[in-house]
Backbone bond lengths (Angstrom), bond angles and torsions (degrees), N, CA, C in turn:
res aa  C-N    CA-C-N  psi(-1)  N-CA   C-N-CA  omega(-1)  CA-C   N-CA-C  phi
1 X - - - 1.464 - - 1.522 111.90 -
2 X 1.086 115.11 -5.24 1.867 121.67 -173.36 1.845 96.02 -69.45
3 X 0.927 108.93 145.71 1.511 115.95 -172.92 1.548 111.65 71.97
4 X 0.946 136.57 -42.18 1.380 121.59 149.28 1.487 130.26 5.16
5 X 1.865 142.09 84.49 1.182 122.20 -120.26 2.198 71.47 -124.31
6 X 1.387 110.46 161.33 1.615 110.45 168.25 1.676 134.05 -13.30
7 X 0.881 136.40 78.01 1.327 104.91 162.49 2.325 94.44 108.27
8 X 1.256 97.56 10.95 1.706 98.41 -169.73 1.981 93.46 -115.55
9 X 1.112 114.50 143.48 1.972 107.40 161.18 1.401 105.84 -121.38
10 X 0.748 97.95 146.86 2.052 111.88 154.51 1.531 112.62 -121.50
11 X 1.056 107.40 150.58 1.396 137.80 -172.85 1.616 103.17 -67.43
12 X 1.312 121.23 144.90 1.558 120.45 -163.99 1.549 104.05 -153.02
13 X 0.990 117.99 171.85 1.590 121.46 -174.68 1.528 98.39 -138.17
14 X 1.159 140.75 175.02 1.620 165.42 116.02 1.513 105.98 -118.04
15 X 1.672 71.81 112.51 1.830 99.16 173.80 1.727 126.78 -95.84
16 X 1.205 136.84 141.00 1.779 126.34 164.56 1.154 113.09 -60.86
17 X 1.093 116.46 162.92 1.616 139.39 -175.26 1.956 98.44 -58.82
18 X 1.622 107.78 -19.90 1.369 102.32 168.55 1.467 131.60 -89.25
19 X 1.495 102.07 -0.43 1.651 116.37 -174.57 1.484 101.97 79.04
20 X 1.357 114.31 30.74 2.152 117.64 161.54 1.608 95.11 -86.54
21 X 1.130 85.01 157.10 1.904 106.77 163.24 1.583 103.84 -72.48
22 X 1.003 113.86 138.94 1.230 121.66 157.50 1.021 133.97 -127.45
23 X 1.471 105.59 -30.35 1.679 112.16 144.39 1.667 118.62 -160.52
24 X 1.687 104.37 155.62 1.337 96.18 -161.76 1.262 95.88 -128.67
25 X 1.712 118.49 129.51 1.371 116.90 -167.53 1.884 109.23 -142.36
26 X 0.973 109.43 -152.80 1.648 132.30 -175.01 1.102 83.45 -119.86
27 X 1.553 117.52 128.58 1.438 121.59 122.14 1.780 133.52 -92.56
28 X 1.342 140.02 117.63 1.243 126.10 -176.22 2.035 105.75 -117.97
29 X 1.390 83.52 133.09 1.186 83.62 157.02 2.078 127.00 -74.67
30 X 1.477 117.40 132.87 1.245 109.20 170.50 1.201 103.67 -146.13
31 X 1.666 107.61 137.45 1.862 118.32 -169.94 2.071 100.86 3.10
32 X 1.286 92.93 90.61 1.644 97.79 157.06 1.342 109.26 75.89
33 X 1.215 115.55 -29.64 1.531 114.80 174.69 1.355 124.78 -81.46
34 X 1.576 119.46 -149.30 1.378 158.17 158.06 0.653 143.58 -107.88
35 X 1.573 159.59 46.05 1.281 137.32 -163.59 1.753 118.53 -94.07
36 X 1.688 95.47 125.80 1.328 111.25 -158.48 1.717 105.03 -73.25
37 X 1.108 136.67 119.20 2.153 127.82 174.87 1.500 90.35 -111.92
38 X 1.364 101.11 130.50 1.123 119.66 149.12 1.458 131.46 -164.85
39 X 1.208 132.11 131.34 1.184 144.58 -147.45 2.179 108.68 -58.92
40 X 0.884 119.98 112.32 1.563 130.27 -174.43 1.173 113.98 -42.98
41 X 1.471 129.92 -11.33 1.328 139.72 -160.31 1.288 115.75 -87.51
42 X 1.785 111.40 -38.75 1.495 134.09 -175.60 1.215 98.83 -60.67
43 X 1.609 117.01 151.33 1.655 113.04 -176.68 1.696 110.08 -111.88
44 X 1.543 112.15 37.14 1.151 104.60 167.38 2.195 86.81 -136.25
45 X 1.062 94.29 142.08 1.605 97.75 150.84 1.562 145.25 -115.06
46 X 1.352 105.04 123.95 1.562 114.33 -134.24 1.592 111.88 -54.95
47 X 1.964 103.69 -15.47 1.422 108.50 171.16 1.541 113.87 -83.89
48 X 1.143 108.55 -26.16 2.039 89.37 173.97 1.793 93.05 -93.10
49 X 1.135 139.04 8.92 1.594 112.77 147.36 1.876 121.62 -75.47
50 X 1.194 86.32 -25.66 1.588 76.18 175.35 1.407 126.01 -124.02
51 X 1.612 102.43 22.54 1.264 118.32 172.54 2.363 109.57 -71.72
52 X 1.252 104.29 -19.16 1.474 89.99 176.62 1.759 93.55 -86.64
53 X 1.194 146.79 -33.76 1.379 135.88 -146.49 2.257 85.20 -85.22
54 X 1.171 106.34 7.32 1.627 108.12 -165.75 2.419 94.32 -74.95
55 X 1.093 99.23 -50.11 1.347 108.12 175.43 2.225 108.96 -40.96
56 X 1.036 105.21 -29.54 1.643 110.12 -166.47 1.446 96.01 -115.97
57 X 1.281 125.16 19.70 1.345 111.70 -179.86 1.574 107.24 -147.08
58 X 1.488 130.06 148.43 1.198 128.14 178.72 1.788 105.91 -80.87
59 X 0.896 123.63 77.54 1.444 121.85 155.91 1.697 117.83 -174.23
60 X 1.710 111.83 166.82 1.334 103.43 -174.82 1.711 87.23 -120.82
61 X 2.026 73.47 174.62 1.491 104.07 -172.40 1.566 103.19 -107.82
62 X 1.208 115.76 133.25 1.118 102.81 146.77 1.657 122.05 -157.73
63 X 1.906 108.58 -177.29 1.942 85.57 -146.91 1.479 81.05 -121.89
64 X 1.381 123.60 114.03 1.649 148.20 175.71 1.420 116.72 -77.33
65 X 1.728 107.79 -28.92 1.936 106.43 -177.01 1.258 110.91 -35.70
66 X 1.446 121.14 -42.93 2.076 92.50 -174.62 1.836 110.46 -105.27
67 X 0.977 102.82 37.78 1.531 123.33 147.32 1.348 138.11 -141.32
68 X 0.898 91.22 26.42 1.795 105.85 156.35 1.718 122.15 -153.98
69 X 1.011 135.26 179.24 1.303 149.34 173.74 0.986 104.78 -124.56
70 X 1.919 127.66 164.18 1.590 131.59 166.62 1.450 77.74 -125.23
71 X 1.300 127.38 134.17 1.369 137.03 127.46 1.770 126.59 -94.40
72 X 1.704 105.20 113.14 1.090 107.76 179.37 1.384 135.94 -88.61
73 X 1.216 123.28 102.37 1.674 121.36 -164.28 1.832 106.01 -89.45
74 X 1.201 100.66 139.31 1.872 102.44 168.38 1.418 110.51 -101.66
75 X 1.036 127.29 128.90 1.201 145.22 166.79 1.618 100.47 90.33
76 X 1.315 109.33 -141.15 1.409 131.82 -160.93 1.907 104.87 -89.94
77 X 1.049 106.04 171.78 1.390 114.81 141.97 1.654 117.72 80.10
78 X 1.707 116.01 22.46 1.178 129.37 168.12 1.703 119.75 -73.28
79 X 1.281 108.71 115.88 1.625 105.54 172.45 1.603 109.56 -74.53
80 X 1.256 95.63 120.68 1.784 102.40 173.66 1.655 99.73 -124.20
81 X 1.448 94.96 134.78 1.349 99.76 -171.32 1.797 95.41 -155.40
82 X 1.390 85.18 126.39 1.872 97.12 -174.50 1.213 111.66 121.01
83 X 1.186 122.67 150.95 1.750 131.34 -150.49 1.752 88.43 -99.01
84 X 1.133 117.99 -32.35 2.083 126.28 -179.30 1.669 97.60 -84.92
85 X 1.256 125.96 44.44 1.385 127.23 160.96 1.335 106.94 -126.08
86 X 1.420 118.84 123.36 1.505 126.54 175.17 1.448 126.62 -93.79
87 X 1.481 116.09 77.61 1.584 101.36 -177.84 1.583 132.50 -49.32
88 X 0.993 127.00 102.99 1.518 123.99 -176.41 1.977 108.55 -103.72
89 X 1.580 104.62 108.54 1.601 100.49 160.52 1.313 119.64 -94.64
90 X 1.344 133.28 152.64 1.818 124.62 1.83 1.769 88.63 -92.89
91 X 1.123 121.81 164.59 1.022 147.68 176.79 1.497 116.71 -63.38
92 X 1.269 127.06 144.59 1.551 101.74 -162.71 1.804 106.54 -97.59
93 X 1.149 114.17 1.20 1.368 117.24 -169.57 1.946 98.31 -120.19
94 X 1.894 116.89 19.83 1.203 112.45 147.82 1.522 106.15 141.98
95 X 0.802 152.48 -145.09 1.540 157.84 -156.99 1.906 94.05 -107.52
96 X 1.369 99.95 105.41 1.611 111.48 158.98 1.718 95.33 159.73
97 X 1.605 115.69 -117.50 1.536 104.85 -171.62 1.218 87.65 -167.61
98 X 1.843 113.58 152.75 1.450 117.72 154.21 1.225 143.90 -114.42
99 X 1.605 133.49 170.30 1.987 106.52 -148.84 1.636 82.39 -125.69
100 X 0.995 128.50 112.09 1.247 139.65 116.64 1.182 144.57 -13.44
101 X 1.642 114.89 68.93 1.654 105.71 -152.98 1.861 92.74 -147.48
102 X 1.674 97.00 147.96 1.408 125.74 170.04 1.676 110.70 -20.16
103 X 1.709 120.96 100.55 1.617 119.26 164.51 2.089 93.97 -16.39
104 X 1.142 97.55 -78.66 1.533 126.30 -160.18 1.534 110.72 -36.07
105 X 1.925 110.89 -31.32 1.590 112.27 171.01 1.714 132.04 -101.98
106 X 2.108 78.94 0.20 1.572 88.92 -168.30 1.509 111.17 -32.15
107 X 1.688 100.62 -81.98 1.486 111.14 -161.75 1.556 127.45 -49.58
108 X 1.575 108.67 -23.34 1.933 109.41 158.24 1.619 111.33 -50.06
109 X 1.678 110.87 -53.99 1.455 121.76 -152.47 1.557 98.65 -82.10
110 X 1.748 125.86 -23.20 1.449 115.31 -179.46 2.070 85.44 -68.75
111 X 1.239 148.62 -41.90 1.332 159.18 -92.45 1.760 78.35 -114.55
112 X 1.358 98.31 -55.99 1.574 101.18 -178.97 1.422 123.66 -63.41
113 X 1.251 106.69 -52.76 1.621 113.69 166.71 1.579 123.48 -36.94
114 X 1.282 93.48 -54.07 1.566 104.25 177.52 1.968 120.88 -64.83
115 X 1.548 96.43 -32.01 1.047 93.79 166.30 1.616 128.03 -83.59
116 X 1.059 105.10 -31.79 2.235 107.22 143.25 0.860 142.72 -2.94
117 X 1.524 98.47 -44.79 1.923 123.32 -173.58 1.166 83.27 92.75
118 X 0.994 147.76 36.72 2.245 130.59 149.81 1.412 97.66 -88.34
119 X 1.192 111.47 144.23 1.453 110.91 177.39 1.731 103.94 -133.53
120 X 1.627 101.35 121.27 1.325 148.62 142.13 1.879 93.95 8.96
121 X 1.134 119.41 110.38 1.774 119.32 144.08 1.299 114.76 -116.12
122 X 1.206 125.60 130.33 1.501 133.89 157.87 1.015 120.19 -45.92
123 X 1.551 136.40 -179.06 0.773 138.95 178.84 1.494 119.53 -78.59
124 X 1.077 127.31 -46.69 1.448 144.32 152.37 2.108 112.56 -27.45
125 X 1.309 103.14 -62.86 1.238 106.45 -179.45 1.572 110.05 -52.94
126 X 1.594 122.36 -27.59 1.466 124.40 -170.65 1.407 106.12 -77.95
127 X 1.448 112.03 -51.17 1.257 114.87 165.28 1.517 119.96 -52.99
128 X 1.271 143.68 -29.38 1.654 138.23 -168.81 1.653 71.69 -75.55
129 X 1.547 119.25 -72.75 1.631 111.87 -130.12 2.001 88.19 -68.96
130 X 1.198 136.86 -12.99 1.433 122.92 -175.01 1.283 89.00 -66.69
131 X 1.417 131.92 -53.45 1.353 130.12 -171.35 1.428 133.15 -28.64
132 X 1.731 80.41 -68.43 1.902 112.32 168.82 1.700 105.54 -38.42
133 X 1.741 102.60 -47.62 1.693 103.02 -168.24 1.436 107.64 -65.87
134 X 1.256 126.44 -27.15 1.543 156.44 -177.06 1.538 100.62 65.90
135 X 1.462 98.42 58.34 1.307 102.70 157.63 1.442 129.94 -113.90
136 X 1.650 110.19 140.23 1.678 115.31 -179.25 1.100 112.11 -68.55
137 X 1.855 103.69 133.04 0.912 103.87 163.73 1.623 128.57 -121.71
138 X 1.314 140.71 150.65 1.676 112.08 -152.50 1.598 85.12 -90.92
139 X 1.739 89.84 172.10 1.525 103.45 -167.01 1.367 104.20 89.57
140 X 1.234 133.66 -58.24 1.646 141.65 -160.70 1.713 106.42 -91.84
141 X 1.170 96.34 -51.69 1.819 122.38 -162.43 1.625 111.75 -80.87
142 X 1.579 91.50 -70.78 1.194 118.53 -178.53 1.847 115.23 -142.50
143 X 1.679 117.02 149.73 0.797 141.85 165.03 1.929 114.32 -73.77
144 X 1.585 85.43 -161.02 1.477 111.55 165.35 1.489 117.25 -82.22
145 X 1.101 123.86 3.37 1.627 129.48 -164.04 2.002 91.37 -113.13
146 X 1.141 129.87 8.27 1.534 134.08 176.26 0.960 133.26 -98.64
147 X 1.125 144.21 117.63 1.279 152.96 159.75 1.503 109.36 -42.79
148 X 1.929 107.99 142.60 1.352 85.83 161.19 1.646 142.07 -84.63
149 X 1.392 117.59 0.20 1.487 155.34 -138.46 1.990 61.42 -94.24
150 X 1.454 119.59 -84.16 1.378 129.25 -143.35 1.990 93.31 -57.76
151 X 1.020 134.27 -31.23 1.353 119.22 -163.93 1.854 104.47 -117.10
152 X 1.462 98.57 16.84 1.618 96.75 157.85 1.287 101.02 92.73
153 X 1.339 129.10 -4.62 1.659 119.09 -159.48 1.481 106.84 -123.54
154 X 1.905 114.20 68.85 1.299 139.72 -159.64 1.704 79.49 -97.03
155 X 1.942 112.99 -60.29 1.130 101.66 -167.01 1.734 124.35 -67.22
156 X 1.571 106.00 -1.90 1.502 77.14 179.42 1.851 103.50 -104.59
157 X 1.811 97.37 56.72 1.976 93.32 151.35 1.260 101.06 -131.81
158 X 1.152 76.34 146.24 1.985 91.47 152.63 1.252 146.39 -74.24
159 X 1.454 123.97 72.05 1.573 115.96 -143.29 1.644 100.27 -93.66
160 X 1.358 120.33 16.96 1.643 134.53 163.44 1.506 96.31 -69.97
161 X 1.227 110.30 -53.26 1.921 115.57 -150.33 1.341 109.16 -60.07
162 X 1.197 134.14 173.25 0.925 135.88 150.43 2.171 149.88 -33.28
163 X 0.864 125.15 -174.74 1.394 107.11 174.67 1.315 117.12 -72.00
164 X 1.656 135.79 145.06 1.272 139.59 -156.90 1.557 96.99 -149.56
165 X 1.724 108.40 164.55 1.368 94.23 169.81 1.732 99.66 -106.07
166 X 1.584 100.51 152.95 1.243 138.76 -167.44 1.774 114.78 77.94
167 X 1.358 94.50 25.48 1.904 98.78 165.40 1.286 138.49 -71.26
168 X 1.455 106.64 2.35 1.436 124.13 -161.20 1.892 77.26 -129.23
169 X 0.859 162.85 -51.40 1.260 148.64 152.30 1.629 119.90 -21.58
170 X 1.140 101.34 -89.41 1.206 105.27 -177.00 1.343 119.34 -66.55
171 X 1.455 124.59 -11.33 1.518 110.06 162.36 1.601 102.37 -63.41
172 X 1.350 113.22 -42.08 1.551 112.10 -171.77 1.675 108.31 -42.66
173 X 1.600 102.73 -33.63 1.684 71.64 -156.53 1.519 100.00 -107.58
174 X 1.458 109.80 4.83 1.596 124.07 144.85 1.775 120.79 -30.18
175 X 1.518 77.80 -52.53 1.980 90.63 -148.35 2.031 78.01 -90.21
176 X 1.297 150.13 -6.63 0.824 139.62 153.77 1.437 146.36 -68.40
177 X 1.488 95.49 -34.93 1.501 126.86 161.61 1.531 108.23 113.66
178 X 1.111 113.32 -16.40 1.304 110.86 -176.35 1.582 111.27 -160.29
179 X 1.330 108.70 178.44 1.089 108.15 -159.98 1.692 103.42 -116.92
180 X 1.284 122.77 160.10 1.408 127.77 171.64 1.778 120.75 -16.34
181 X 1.530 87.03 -72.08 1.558 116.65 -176.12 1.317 109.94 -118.88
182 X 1.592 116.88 175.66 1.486 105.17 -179.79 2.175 88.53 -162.52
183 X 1.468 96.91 161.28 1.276 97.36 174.44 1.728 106.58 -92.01
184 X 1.515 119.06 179.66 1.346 145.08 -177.94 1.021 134.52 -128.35
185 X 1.351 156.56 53.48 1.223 129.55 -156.63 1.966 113.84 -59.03
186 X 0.755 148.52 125.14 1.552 159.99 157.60 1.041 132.29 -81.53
187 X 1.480 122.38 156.60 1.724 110.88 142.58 1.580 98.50 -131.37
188 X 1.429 82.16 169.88 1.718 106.57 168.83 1.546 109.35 -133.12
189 X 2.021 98.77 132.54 1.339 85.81 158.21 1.451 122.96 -89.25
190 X 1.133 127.71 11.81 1.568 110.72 165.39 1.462 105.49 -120.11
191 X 1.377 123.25 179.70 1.742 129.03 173.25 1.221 94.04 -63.85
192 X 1.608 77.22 143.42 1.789 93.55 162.60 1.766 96.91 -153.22
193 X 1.358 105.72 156.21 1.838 113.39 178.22 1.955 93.15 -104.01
194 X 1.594 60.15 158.01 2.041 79.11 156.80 1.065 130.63 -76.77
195 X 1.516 125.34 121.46 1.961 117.17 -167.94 1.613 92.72 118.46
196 X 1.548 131.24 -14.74 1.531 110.26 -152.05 1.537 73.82 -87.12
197 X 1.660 111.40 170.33 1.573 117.16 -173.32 1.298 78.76 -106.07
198 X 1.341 96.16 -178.95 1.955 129.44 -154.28 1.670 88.66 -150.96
199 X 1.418 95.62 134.86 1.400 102.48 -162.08 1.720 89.85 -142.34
200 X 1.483 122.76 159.38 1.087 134.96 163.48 1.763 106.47 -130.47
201 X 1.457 99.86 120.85 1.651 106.77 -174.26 1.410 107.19 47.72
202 X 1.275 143.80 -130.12 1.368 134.35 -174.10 1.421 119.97 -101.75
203 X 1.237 112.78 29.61 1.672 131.86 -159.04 1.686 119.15 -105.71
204 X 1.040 145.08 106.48 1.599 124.51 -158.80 1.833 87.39 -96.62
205 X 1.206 107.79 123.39 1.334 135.84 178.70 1.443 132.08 -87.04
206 X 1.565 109.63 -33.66 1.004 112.28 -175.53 1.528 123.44 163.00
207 X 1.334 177.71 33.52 1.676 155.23 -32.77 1.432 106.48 -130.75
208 X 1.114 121.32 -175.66 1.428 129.17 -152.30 1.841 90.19 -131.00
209 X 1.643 100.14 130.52 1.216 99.00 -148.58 1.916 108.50 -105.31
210 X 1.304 93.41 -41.99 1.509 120.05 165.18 2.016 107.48 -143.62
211 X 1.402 78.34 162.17 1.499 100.22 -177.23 1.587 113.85 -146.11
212 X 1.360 115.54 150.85 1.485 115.78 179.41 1.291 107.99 -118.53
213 X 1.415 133.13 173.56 1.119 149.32 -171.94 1.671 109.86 -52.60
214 X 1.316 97.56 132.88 1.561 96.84 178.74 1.908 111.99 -58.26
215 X 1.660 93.55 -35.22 1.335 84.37 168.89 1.313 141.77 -54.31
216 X 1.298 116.89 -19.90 1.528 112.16 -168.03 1.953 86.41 -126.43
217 X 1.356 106.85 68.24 1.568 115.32 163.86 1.399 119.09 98.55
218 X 1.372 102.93 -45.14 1.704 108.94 -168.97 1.111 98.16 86.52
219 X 1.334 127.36 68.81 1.016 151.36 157.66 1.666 120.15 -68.06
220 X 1.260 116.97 147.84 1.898 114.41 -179.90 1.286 108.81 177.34
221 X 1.096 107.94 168.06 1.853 130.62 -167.95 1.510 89.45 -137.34
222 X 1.197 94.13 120.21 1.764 106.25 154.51 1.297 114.96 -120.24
223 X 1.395 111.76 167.29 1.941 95.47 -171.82 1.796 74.71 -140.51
224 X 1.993 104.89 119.25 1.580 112.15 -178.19 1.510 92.26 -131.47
225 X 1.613 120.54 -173.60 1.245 142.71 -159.26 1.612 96.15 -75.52
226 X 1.082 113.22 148.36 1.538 102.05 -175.20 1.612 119.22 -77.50
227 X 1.514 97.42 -10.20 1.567 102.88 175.95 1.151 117.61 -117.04
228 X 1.266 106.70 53.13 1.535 136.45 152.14 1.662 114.47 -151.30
229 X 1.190 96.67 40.75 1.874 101.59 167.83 1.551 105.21 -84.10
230 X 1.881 122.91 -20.52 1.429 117.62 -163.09 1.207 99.67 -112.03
231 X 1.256 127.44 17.77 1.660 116.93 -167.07 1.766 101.19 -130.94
232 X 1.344 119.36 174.45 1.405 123.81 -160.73 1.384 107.05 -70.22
233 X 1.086 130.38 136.70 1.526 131.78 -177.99 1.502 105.43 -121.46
234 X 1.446 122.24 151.99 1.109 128.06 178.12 1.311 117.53 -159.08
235 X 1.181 122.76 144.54 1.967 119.42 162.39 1.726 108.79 -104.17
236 X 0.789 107.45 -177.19 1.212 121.22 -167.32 1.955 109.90 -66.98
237 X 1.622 86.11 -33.43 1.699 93.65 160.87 1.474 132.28 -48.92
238 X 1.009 104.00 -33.23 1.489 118.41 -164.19 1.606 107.66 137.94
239 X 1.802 122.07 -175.58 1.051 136.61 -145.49 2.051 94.90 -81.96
240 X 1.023 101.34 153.23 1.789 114.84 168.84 1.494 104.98 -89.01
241 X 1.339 99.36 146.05 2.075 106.89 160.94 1.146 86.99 -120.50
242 X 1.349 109.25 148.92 1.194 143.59 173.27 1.578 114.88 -87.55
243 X 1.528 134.17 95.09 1.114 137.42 -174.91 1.385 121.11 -69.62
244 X 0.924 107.00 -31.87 1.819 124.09 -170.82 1.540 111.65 -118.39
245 X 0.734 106.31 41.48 1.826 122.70 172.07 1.687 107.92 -44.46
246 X 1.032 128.47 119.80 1.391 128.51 157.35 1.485 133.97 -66.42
């Protein structure tokens, strides 16, 4: 969190003593504080993990979800209006910013937005286009059993700082070059579910983790052996493309 400048977050991890995710969140700086984001879905919450290390440390915890809202805007062009709105950059769901505002004023201030010309995505729509980006997301992708090396999220540590737990992990698979497993972004031209395995020639490689609407490509993330990221992949559907080619 050192450099961390007003009103800006970066993305952060808490790892096990084995170098797993345990949880993957927002950090933001706000006047002097913290404010902890992280998605409701994950089955640990990042304030009762570090609510026992609270006794050995000068600071408090405390849990704000049903007094506040995050509204996440993409790109440009959000009206914020009111001194109880917290601009936070980059946005945690991708390139733009998020507003920080009163449970109690949400539904006026979504009322305004919308009338802006910003237009409204569900929840569903966030999920297709994360897909499209072929980015992991935990809960969906990956669990507690992941490395961060395997789901892309090397840059959000600090390997300047000091000793951490799971530092002797993930240097390991640092100083190796790679990691166990690794994600994919894909397509398929036919359906496929989440769970179907991913196979190379007669080999089961690795499973298909999420998928998006056939409409917008057949889009998917599979998470396979890392030494089979360059070779032919397939489900039982038929053949994989490789979206994210190096």
């Amino acid at each position: 969190m050192e450099g961390l400048g007003d009103r800006r977050s970066r993305r952060s991890l808490l790892l096990t003593p084995t170098g797993r995710i345990r949880a993957d969140f927002y950090v933001a700086a706000v006047d002097g504080s913290f404010l902890l984001l992280q998605p409701p879905e994950q089955s640990e919450g990042v304030g009762e993990i570090l609510r026992p290390y609270v006794l050995s440390s000068d600071v408090q915890i405390e849990e704000r979800s049903d007094r506040f809202a995050l509204v996440a805007v993409l790109g440009e062009g959000a009206v914020v209006d009111g001194s109880d709105v917290v601009v936070l950059t980059p946005s945690v769901v991708g390139p733009g910013h998020d507003l920080v505002v009163p449970s109690d004023t949400a539904t006026p201030f979504l009322e305004r937005l919308r009338a802006s010309g910003l237009v409204e995505a569900v929840p569903t729509d966030l999920e297709q286009w994360r897909i499209r980006q072929g980015t992991p997301r935990m809960g969906a992708d990956f669990g507690t059993d992941a490395l961060p090396a395997e789901a892309g999220l090397e840059d959000a540590i600090d390997f300047t700082k000091g000793c951490f737990l799971g530092q002797e992990s993930v240097a390991r698979v640092r100083n190796l070059g790679h990691p166990p497993r690794v994600f994919l972004h894909v397509g398929s031209h036919a359906p496929i579910a989440p769970g179907a395995s991913v196979v190379s020639g007669d080999v089961v490689v690795g499973e298909v983790t999420s998928v998006g609407s056939p409409l917008h490509g057949g889009d998917a993330i599979v998470r396979i052996r890392w030494d089979a990221d360059r070779k032919r992949l397939a489900t039982a559907a038929g053949p994989l493309v490789l979206r994210n080619a190096k």
